[in-house]
C-alpha positions as CSV (number, residue, x, y, z in Angstrom):
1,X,-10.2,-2.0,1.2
2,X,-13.5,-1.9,-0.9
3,X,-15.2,-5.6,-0.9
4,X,-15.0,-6.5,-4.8
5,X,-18.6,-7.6,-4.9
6,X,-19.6,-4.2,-3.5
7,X,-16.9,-2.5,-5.9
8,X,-18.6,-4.5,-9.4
9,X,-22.2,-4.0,-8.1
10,X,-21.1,0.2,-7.7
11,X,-18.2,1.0,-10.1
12,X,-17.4,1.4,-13.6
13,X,-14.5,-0.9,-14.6
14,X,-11.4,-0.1,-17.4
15,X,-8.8,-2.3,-18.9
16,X,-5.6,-1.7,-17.2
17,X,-2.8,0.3,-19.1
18,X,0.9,0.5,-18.2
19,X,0.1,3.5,-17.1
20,X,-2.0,2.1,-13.4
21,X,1.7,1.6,-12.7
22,X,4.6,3.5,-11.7
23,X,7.3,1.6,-11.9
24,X,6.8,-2.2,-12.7
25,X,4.7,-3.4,-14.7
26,X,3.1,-6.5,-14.6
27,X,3.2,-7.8,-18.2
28,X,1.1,-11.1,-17.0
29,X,-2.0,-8.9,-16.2
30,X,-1.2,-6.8,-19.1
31,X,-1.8,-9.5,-21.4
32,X,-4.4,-11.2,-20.0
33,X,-6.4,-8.2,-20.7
34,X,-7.3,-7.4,-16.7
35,X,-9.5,-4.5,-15.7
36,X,-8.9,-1.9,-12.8
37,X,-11.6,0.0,-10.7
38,X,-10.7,3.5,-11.3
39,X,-12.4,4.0,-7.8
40,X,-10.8,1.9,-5.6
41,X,-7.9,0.3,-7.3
42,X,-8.9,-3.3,-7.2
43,X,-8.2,-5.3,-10.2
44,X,-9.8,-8.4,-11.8
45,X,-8.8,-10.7,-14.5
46,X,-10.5,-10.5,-17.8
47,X,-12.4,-13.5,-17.4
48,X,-13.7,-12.6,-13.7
49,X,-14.9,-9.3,-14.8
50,X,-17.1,-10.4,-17.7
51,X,-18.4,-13.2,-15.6
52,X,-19.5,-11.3,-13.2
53,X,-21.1,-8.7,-15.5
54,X,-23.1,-11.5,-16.8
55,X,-24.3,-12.1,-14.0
56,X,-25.4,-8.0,-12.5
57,X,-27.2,-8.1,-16.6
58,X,-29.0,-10.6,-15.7
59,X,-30.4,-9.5,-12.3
């Protein structure tokens, strides 16, 4: 499994869809607007990824 700060610091992330899942879908991360790492499959909550983009912007 990729470490997520290596993941943000090297990956483009995009808003999950219904379609990241085959059969169930999570509605919780589905409304909480959550983002997926195309790359490695990790996923972060909406909140976590902005944060953290903040903080690579700023560095």
């Amino acid at each position: 499994m990729q470490d997520p700060k290596t993941c943000l610091q090297t990956h483009t992330l995009r808003p999950l869809t219904a379609a990241d899942f085959r059969d169930n879908v999570p509605e919780e991360y589905l409304a909480l607007g959550a983002f997926v790492c195309p790359e490695c499959g990790l996923i972060y909550s909406r909140a976590f990824a902005e944060r953290h983009a903040e903080t690579l912007r700023a560095a």
